[in-house]
C-alpha positions in Angstrom: 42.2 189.7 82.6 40.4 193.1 82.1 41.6 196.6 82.8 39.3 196.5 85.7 39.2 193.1 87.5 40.7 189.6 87.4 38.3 186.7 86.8 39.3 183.3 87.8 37.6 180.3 86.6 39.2 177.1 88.6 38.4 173.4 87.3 38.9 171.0 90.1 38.4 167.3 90.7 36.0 166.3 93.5 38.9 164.3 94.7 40.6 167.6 95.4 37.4 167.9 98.1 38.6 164.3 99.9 42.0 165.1 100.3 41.8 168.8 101.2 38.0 168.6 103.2 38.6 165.6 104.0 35.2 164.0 102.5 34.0 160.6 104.0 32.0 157.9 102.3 29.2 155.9 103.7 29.0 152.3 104.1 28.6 151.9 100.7 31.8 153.9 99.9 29.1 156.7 98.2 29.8 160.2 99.3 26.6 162.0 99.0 25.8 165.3 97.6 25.6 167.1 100.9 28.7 166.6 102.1 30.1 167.5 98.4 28.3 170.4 99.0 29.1 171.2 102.3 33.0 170.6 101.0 32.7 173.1 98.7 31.5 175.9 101.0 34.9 174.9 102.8 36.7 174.8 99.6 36.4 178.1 98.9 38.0 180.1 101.5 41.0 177.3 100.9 41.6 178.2 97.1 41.4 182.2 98.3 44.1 181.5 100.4 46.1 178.7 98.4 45.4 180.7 95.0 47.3 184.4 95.3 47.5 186.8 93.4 49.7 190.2 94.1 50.1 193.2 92.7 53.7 195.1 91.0 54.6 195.7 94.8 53.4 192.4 96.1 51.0 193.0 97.9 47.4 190.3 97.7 44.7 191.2 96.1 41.3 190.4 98.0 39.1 188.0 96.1 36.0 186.4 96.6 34.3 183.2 95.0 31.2 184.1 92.6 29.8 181.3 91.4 30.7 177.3 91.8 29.6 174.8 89.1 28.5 171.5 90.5 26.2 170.5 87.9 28.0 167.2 87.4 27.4 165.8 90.7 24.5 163.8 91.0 22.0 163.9 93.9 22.8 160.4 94.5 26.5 161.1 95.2 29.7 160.1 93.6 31.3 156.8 94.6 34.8 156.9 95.5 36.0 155.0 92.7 34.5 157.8 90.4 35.6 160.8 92.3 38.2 161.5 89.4 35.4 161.3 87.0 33.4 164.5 88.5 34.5 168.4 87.9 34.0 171.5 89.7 34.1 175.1 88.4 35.0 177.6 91.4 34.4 181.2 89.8 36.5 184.1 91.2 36.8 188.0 90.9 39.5 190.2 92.1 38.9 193.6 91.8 41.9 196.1 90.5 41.8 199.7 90.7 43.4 200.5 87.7 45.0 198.4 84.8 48.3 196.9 86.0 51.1 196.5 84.2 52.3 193.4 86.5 50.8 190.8 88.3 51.6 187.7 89.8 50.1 184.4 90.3 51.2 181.8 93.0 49.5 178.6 94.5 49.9 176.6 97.8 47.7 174.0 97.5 50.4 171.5 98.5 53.0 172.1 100.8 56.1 172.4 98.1 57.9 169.5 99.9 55.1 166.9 99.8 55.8 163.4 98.3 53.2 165.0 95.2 53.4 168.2 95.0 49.7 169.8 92.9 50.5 171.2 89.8 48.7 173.7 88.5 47.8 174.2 84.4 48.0 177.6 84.6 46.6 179.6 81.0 45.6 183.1 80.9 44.1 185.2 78.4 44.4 189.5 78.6 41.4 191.1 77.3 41.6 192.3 73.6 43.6 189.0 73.0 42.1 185.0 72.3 45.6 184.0 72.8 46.3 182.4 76.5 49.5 182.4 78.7 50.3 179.0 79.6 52.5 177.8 82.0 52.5 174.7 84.4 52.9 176.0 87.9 54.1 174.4 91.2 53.8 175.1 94.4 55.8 178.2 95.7 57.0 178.7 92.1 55.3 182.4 91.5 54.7 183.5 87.7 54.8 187.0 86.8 53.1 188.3 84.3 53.6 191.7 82.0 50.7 193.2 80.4 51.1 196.0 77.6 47.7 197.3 77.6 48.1 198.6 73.9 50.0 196.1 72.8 48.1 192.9 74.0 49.5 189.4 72.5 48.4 188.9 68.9 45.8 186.5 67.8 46.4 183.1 66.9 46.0 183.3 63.1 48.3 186.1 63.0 51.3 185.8 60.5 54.9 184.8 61.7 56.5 188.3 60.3 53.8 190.0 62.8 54.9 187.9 65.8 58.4 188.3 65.7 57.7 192.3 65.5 55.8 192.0 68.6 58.1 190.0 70.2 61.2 192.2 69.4 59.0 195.2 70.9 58.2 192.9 73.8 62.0 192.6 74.3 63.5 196.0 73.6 60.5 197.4 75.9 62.4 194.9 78.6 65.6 195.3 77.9 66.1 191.4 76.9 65.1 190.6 80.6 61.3 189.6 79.6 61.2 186.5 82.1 60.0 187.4 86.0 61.1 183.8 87.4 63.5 182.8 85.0 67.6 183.0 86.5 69.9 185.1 84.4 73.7 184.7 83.6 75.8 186.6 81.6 79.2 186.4 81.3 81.5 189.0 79.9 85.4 188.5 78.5 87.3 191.7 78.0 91.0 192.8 78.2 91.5 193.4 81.7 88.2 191.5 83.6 85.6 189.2 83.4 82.7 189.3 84.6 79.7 187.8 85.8 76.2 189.0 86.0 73.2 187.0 87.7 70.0 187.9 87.9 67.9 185.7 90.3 64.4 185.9 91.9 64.5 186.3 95.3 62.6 183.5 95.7 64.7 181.2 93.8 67.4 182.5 95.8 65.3 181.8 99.2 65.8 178.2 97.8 69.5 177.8 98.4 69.8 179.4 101.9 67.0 181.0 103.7 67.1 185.1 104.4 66.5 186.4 107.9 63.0 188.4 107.4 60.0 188.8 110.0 57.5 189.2 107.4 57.8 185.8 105.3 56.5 187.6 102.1 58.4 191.1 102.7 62.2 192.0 103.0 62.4 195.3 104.3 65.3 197.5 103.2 66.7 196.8 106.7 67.0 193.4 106.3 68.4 193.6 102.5 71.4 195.5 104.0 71.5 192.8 106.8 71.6 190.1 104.1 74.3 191.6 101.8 77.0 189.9 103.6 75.6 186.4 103.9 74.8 187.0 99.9 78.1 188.0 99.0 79.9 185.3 100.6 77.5 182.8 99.1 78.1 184.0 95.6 81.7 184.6 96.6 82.2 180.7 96.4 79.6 179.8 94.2 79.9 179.4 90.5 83.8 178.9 90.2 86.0 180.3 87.4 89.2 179.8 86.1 91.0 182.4 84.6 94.4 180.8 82.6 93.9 177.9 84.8 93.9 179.6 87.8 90.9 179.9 89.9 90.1 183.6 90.8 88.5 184.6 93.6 85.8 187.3 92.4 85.0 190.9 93.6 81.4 191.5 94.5 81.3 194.9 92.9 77.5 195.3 92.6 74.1 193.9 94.8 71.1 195.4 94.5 67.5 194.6 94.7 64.4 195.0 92.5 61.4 195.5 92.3 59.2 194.6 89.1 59.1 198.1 88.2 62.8 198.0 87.5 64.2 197.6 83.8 67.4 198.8 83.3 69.5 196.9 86.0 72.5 198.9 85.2 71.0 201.8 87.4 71.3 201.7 91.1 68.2 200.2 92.9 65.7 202.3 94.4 65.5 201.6 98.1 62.4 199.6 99.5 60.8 197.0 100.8 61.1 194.2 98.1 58.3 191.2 97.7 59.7 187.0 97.8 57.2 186.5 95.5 57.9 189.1 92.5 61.7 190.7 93.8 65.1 190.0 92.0 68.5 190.1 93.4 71.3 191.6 91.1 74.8 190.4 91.8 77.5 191.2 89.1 81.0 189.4 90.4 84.4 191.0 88.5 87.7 188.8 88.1 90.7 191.1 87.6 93.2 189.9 84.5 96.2 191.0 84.0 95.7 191.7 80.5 93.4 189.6 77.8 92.8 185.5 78.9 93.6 183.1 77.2 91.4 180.6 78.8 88.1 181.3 81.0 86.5 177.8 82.8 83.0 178.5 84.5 81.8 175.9 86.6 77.9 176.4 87.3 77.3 174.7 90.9 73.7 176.2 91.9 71.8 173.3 91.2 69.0 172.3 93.5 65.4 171.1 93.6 64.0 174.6 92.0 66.9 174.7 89.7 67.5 172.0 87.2 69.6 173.9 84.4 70.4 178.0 83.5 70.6 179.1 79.9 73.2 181.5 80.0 75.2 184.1 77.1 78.8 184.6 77.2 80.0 188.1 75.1 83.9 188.1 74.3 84.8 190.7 72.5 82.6 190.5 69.0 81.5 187.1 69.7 78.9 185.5 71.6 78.2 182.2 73.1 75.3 180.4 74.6 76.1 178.0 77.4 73.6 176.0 79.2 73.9 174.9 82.3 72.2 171.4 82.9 72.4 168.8 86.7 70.4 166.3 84.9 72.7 166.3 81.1 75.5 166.4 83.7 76.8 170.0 81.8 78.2 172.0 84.5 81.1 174.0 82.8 81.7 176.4 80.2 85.1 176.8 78.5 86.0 179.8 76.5 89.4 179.8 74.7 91.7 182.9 73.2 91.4 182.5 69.2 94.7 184.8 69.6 93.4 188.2 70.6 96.0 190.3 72.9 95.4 193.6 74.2 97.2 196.6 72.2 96.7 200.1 73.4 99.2 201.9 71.8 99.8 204.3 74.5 103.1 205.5 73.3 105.0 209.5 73.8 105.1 211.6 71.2 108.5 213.1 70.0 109.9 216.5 69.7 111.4 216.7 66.1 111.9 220.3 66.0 114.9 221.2 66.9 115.7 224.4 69.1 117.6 227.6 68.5 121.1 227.9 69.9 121.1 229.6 73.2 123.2 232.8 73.7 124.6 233.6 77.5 126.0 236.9 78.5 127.7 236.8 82.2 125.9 240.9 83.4 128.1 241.0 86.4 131.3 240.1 85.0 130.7 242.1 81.5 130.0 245.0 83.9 133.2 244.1 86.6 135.0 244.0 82.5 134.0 247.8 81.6 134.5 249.3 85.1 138.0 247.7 84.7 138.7 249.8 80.9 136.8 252.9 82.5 138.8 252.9 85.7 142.2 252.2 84.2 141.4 255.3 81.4 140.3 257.5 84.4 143.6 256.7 87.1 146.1 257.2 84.2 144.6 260.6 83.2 144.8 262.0 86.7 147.9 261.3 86.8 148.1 258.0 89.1 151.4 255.5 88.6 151.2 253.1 86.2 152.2 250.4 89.1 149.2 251.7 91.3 146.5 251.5 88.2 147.8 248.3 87.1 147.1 246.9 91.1 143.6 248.6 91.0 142.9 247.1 87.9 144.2 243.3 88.6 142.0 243.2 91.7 138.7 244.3 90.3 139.7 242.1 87.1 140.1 239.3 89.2 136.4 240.0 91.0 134.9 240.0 87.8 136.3 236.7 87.0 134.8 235.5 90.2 131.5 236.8 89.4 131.5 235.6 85.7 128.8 232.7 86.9 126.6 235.0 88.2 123.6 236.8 86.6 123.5 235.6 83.3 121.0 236.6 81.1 120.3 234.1 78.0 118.6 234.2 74.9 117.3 232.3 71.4 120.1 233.5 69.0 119.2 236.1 66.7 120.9 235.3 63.8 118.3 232.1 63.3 114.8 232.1 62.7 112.3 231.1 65.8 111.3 227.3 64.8 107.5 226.3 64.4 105.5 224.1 64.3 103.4 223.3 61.2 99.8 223.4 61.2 99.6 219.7 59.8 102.3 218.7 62.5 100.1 220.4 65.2 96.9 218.7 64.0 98.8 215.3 64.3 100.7 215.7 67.1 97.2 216.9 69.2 95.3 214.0 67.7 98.1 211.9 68.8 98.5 212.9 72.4 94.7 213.4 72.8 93.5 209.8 71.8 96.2 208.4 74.4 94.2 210.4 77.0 91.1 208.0 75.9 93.0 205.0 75.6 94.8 205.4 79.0 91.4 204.9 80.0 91.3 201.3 78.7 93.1 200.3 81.6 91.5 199.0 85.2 93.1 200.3 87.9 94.0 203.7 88.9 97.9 203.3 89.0 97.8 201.7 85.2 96.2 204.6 83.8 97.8 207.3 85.5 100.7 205.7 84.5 99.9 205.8 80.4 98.3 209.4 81.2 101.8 210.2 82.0 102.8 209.9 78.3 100.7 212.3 77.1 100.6 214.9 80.0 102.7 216.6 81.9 102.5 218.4 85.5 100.0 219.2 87.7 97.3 219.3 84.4 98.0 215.3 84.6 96.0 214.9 88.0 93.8 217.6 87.0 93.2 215.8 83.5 92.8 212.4 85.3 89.9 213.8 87.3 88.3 215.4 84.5 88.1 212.3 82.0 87.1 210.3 84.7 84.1 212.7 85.6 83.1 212.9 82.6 83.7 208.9 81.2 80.7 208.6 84.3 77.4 207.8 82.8 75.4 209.5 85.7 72.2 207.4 84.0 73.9 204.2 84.9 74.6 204.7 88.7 78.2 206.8 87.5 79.5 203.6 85.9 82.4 204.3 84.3 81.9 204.4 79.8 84.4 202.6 77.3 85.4 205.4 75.2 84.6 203.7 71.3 85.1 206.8 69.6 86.7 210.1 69.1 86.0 212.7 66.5 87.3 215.6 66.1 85.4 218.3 64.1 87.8 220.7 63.6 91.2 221.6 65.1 93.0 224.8 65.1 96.5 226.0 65.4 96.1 229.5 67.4 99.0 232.2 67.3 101.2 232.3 69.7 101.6 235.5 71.8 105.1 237.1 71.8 106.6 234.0 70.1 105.4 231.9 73.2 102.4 229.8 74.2 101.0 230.9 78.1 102.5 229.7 80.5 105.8 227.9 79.0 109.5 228.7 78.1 109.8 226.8 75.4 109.2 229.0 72.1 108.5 225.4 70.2 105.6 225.3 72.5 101.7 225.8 70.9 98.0 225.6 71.5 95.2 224.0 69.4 91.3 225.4 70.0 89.3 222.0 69.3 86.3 221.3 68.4 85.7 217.0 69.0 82.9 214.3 70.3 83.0 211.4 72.6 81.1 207.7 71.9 81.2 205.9 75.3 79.4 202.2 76.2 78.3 200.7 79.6 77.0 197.4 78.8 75.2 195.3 81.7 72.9 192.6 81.9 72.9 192.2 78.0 72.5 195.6 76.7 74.6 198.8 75.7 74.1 202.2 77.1 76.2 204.3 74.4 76.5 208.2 75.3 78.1 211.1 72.7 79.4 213.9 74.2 80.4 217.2 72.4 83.5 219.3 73.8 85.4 222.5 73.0 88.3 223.4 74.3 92.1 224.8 73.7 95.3 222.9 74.2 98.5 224.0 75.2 101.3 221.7 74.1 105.0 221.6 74.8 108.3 219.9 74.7 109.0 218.0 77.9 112.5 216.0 77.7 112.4 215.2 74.6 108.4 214.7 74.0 105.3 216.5 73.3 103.1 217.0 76.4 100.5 218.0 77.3 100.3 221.2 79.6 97.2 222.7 80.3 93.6 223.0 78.9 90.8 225.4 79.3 87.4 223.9 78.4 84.9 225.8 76.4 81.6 224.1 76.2 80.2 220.7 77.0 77.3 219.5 75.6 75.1 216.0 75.4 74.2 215.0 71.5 72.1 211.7 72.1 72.1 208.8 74.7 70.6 205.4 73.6 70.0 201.8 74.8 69.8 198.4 72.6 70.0 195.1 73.1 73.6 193.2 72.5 72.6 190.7 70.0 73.6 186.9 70.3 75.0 185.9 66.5 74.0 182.6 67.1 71.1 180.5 65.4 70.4 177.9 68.1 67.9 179.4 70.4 67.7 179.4 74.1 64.7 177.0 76.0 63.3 178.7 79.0 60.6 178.3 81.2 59.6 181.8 80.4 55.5 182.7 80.8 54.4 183.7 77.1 51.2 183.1 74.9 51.4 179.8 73.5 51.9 181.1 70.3 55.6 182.4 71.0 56.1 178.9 73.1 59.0 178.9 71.0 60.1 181.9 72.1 62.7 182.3 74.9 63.5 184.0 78.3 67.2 184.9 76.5 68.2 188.2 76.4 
């Protein structure tokens, strides 16, 4: 491989020429130079066709044959007991426009379901590099290949410390997914779901159940949407698992395709037409829990001829597991069971200790219907009235007054104690309180759970507003709006503000108070064996208030918003044993693996 072309030198037995070109002895079972000669002509235009090779998007590159070595045959022929003792060298050139990044290499010599299917001994060296790629290849069974152009693969002689560098580059450059034809599986264990991710080549997939196309190397975006259904309901059934010895029917909750140019399978797929020979499907299935497991069965049951075993890594919770999958060690399942881990969220209300002032009530109507009473009776008896007629005047408007003495009443804190407060430590801790629920509501799974532990910590109409707001802002738009794990919340600095007129806005309650705050935001997505983490910085004032019996809160207004940093790594696997995979690597890292 050079930046400019690919060059293809083929060693083939002249026994390849009798069965493919059909050669034909004499009567002394001699097949003479000629025909091997005129084979060869014919030969050619069959290893162009049956040898591909397709760029990132699929597409075949246009080759031609150069040069053909056929110095070993004689000019007397080769007998057909010593066809297996003669080589040819076909010599080919493919052009490339630029350097690629990808490419990949497929034969068809043999139909793939013939009694002996050709394998190919496949090695290939990148210029700048003396170390080969080596795989065996069989029919239909395309090998893709990456090539870092400033990083090629290290030479033979070089130390073990240097390879492992390069192949830690090789993976975090790939997000751990550094195989092109290799099947993924991981399987994640958390509180309220498992789930379980598979990354497949389409043409793997093609193996089980066949995909309605009309180009048999293309599926068109039309025809991936046509497909999702008849994917889903395969992979609906496929792979069982048990959850508490219960078998669980999964959701489909993601299915995408993609292209070779696609790393971070988190993100939503870009839509286009997808090659059979280079394309991956993405399914990720999601079993609801009702809280942690205690036991998790998978049974792997996609075996066929193309798939023989699937190395797979389990993550629950800080540990890691891998499983492999195997028909022919008979090792179909994978059992996972609770060392005694239960899900604690501590979502619990907050409550008021500080006690009110007493309340003071003064009827205004019937104080008034009191004083017109005195005024009137003063005024009748100094003009002169009876004492019988002021004493009737005076009853009836009495009695109104008693009537009224429900009506307009004004109230108020009494003055003779002091207005309580709240301390600026009991503020700080109340606020911290109340404010990590709001994160930790998010822990839940569905909708109705956290609303419901929102409704600890909020009050109102700011409780749908704040549900919207965390939400929108727990989306990692960089991951398809996946919704984060919060992991961490820091507050920089929180402030007890004054309140106006003995009285935060908005509320009665003079025990009520606000808080400007100052505090960042750590969320994860993790997919297909690495973490997205995202840190968010946010200002913004609180107002806080009794609410029968508990703190709430009431009402925010948000200050400023800003991104700090936004990183990917790799979730290691704390395990020593490593993975085997058929993954296509110099044969130096043979002991490498296709595990993330």
């Amino acid at each position: 491989m050079t930046r400019d072309k690919v060059m293809i030198s083929m060693q083939i037995y002249v026994e390849d020429l009798y069965f493919f070109q059909k050669l034909e002895p004499d009567e002394e079972n001699i097949v003479s130079q000629a025909k091997i000669k005129k084979a060869i002509e014919q030969h050619k235009q069959f290893l162009l066709d049956r040898l591909l090779v397709r760029d990132i998007n699929g597409e075949k590159l246009q080759g031609k044959v150069v040069s053909v070595d056929d110095s070993s045959v004689k000019p007397e022929g080769v007998a057909m007991s010593d066809l297996m003792q003669f080589t040819l060298v076909f010599e080919m050139e493919y052009p490339l426009e630029k350097a690629p990044e990808f490419l990949t290499f497929s034969q068809e010599l043999v139909d793939s379901n013939a009694g002996f299917p050709a394998m190919v001994r496949f090695n290939l060296k990148q210029e700048g590099s003396e170390t080969p790629y080596a795989v065996a290849m069989k029919p239909r069974d395309p090998q893709t290949i990456r090539f870092n152009w400033d990083h090629p693969p290290l030479d033979l002689d070089a130390s073990e410390a240097d390879w492992q560098k390069w192949l830690k580059a090789r993976r975090e450059e790939t997000l751990g997914i550094t195989s092109y034809g290799t099947i993924y599986s991981f399987l994640y264990i958390e509180d309220f779901e498992v789930r379980h991710e598979i990354l497949i080549p389409l043409a793997t997939l093609e193996s089980f159940f066949t995909l309605d196309k009309k180009d048999p190397d293309f599926l068109s975006v039309a025809e991936q949407e046509a497909s999702r259904v008849k994917i889903e309901e395969y992979f609906a059934k496929a792979n069982p698992i048990e959850i508490d010895g219960i078998t669980v029917k999964p959701v489909v909750s993601r299915l995408d395709f993609y292209g070779l140019d696609f790393t971070d399978f988190a993100k939503p797929a870009e839509k286009k037409r997808v090659s059979l020979a280079n394309a991956r499907v993405g399914v990720i299935l999601t079993y609801s829990t009702k809280g942690t497991p205690d036991t998790v069965k998978v049974t792997w049951d996609m075996f066929n001829r193309s798939v023989w075993s699937v190395e797979s890594v389990c993550f629950a919770f800080d540990q890691s597991y891998r499983p492999v999958f195997s028909k022919l060690e008979r090792n179909s399942e994978f059992k996972w069971e609770n060392p005694g881990r239960k899900v604690s969220l501590d979502v619990n209300p907050v409550a008021v200790m500080l006690p009110p002032r007493p309340i003071w009530t003064i009827p205004v109507v019937s104080g008034f219907g009191f004083l017109l009473c005195l005024m009137m009776s003063l005024s009748l008896l100094r003009r002169g009235h009876s004492y019988k007629r002021t004493l009737t005047a005076v009853a009836v408007l009495f009695f109104v007054s008693l009537l009224c003495l429900p009506l307009a009443q004004v109230s108020f804190a009494s003055p003779l104690h002091l207005a309580p407060a709240v301390s600026t430590d009991k503020a700080e801790a109340v606020f911290k309180t109340l404010h990590k629920n709001i994160y930790r509501s998010f822990d839940y799974h569905s909708d109705s759970d956290v609303y419901d532990a929102l409704a600890k910590s909020a009050e109102g109409s700011f409780l749908e507003t704040l549900y919207r707001q965390i939400n929108q802002s727990l989306k990692m738009q960089e991951q398809g709006g996946a919704i984060s794990r919060v992991t961490d919340v820091n507050w920089e600095s929180v402030k007890l503000l004054p309140a106006r007129g003995g009285k935060v806005k908005g509320s009665q309650d003079e025990r009520s108070f606000a808080v400007k705050s100052t505090w960042t935001v750590a969320g994860t997505v993790e997919h297909w064996g690495h973490i997205h983490t995202r840190t968010n910085q946010y200002e913004g004032i609180f107002y806080l208030e009794p609410v029968e019996g508990s703190w709430k809160l009431t009402g925010m207004d948000l200050l400023d918003e800003k991104r700090l940093h936004f990183k990917t790594r790799l979730r290691e696997v704390k395990e020593e044993a490593p993975m085997e995979s058929e993954e296509t690597v110099p044969e130096k890292q043979s002991a490498d693996t296709s595990s993330p």
